[in-house]
Structures are given as structure tokens and as C-alpha cells.
Biotite code that builds the C-alpha atoms (Angstrom):
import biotite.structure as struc

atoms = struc.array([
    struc.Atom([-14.362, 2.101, -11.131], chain_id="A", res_id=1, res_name="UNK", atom_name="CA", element="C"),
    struc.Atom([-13.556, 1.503, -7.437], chain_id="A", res_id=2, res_name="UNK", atom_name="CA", element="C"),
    struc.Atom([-9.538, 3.017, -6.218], chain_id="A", res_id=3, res_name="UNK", atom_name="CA", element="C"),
    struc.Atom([-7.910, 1.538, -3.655], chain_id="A", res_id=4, res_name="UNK", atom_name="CA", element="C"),
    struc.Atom([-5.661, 2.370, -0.661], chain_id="A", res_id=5, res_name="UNK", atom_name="CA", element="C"),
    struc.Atom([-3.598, -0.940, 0.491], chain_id="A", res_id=6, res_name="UNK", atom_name="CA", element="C"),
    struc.Atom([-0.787, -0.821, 2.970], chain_id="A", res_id=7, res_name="UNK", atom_name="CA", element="C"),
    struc.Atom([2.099, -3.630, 2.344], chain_id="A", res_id=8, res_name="UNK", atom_name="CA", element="C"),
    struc.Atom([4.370, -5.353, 5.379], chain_id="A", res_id=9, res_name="UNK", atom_name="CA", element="C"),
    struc.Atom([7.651, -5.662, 3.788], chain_id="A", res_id=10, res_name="UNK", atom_name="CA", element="C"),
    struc.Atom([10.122, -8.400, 5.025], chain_id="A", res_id=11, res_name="UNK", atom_name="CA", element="C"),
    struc.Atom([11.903, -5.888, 6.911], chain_id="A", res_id=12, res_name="UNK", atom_name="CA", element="C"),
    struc.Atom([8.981, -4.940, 8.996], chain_id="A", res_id=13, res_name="UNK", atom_name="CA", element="C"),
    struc.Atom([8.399, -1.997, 7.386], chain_id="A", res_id=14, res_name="UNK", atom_name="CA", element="C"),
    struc.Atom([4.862, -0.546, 5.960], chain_id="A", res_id=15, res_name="UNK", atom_name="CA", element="C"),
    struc.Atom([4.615, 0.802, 2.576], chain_id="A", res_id=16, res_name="UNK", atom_name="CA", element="C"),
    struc.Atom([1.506, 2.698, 1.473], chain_id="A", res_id=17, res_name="UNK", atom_name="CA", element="C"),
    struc.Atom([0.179, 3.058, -2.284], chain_id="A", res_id=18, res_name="UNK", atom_name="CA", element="C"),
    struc.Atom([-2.816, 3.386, -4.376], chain_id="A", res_id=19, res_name="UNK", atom_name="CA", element="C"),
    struc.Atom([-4.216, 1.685, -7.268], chain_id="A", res_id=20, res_name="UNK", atom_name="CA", element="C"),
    struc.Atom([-7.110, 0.991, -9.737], chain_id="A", res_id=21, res_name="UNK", atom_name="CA", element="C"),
    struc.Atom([-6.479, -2.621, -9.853], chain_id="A", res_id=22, res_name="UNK", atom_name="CA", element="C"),
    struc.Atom([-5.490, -4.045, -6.345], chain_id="A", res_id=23, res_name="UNK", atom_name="CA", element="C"),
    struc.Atom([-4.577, -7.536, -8.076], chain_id="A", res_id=24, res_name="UNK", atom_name="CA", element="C"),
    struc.Atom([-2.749, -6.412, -10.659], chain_id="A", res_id=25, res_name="UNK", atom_name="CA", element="C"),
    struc.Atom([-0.797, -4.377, -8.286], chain_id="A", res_id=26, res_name="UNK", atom_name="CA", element="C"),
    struc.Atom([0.081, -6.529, -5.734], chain_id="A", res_id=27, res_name="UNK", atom_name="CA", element="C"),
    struc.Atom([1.296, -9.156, -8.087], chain_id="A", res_id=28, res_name="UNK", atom_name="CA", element="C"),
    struc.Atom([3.630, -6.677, -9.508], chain_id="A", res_id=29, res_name="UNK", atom_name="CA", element="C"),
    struc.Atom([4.954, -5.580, -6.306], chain_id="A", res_id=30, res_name="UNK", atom_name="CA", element="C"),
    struc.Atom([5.322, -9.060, -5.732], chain_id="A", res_id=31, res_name="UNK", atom_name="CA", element="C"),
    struc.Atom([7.629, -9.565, -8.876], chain_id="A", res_id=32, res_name="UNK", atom_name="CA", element="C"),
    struc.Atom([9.578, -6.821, -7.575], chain_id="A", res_id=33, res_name="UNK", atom_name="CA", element="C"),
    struc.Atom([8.008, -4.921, -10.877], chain_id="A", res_id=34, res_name="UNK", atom_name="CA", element="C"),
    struc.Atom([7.818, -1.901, -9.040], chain_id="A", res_id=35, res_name="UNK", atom_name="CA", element="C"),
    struc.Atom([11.265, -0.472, -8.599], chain_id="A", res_id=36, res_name="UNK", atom_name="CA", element="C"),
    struc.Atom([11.434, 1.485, -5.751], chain_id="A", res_id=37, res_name="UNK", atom_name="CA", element="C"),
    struc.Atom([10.982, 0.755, -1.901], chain_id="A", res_id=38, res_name="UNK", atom_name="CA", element="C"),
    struc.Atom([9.122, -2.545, -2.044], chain_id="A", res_id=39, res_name="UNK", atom_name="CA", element="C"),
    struc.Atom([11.760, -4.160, -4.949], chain_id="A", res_id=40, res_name="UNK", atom_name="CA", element="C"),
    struc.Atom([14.103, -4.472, -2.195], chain_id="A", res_id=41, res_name="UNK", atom_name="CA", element="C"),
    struc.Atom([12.331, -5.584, 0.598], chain_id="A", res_id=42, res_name="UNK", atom_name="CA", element="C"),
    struc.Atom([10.473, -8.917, -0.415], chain_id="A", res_id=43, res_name="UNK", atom_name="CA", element="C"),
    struc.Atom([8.474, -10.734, 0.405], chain_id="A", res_id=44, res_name="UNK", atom_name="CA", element="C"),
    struc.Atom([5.279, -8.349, 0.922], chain_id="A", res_id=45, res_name="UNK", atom_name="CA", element="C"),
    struc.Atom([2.142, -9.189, 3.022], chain_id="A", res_id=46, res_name="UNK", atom_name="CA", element="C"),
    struc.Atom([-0.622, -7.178, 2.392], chain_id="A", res_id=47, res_name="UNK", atom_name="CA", element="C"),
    struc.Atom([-2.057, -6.155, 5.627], chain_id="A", res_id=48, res_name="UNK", atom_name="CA", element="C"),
    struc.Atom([-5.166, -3.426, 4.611], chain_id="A", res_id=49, res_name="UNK", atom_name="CA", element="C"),
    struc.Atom([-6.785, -2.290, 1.729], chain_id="A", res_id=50, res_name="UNK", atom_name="CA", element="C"),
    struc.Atom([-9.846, 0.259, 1.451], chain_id="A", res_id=51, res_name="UNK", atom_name="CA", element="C"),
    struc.Atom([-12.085, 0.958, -1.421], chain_id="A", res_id=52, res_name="UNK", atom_name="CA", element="C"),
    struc.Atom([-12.926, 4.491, -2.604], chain_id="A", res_id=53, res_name="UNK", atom_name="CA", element="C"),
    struc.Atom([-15.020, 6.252, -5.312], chain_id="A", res_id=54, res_name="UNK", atom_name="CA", element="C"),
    struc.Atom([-12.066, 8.535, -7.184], chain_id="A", res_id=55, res_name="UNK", atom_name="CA", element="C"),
    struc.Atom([-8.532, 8.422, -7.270], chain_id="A", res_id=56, res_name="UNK", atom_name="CA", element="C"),
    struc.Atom([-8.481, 11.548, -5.734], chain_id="A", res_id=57, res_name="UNK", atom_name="CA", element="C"),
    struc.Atom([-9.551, 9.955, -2.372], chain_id="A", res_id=58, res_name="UNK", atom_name="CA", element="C"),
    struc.Atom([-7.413, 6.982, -2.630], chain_id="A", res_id=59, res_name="UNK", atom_name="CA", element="C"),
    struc.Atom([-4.399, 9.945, -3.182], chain_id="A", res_id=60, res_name="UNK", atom_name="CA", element="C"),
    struc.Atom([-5.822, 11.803, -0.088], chain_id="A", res_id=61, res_name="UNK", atom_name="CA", element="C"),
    struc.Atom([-5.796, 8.475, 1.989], chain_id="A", res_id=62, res_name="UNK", atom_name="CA", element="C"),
    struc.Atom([-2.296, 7.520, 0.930], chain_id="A", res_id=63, res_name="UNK", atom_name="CA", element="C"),
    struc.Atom([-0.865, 10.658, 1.802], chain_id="A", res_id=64, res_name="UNK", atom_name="CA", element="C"),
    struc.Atom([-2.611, 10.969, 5.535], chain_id="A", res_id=65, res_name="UNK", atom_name="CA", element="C"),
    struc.Atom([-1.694, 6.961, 5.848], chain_id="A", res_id=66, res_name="UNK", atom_name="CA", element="C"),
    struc.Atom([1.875, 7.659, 4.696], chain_id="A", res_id=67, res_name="UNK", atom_name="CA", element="C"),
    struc.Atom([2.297, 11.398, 7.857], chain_id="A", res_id=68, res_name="UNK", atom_name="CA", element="C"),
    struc.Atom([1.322, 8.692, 10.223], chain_id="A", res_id=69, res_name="UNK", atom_name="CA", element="C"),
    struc.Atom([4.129, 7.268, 12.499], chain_id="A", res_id=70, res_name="UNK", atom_name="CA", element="C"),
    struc.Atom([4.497, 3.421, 12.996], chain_id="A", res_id=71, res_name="UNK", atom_name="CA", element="C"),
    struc.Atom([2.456, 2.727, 15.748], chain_id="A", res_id=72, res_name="UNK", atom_name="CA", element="C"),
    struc.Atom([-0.336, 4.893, 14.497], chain_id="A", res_id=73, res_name="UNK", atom_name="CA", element="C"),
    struc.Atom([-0.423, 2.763, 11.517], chain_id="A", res_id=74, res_name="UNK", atom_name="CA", element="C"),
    struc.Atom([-0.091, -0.682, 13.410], chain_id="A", res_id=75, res_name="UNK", atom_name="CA", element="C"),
    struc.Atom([-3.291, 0.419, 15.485], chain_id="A", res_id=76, res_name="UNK", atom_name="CA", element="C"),
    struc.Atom([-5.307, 1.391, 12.035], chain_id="A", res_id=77, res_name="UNK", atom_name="CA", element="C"),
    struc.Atom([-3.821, -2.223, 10.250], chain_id="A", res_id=78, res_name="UNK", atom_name="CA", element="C"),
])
């Protein structure tokens, strides 16, 4: 089963950073504003990257580095 790392543009410019098993599934709850938190607030969401990975455990590793990097940094990765 694949994990994936996706990066969101929220409405406010901002980037928010997760991980997932099911990138659909996700998204379209995000989208609901399902997921109460940062994103529920900030809609609507644009999905700007997403990367594939074998275990959750890199997905986790690649959210956290994604989520130390500053603004620009991630702007030149998107």
C-alpha cells in the first residue's frame, strides 16, 4: 500500500503539509472542512504536490522535513 506526502495551498496563501494512505479520500475531507484543525478554516485548498512512498514511516519523515522548511524553500520544491 503506497503513503503519501501532499502539500495543500490554503486560501490564505498558506501551505499545509500532511500524510495519508488514501490521497482521495483525504483531500475530499479536507475539502469538507472534515478535518478540524488548520485547513477547516482556511478554504478553499489547492493541492499543489504529492509524493508516493513505500511505508508510512517515510511519508512521516517527509512531512516533518517538508513542514522545518521556511516558505520560500517550500515554494521552490512545489
Amino acid at each position: 500500500m503506497p503513503f503519501y506526502v501532499y502539500i495543500l495551498k490554503c486560501a490564505d496563501g498558506s501551505y499545509y503539509t500532511g500524510h495519508t494512505d488514501n490521497m482521495e479520500l483525504r483531500l475530499a475531507q479536507h475539502n469538507r472542512g472534515e478535518i478540524p484543525g488548520y485547513t477547516a478554516s482556511r478554504m478553499p485548498l489547492a493541492l499543489v504536490y504529492v509524493e508516493t512512498f513505500p511505508s508510512r514511516d517515510e511519508a512521516f519523515r517527509a512531512e516533518r522535513q517538508i513542514k522545518g522548511w521556511s516558505r520560500r524553500k517550500k515554494e521552490a520544491f512545489i
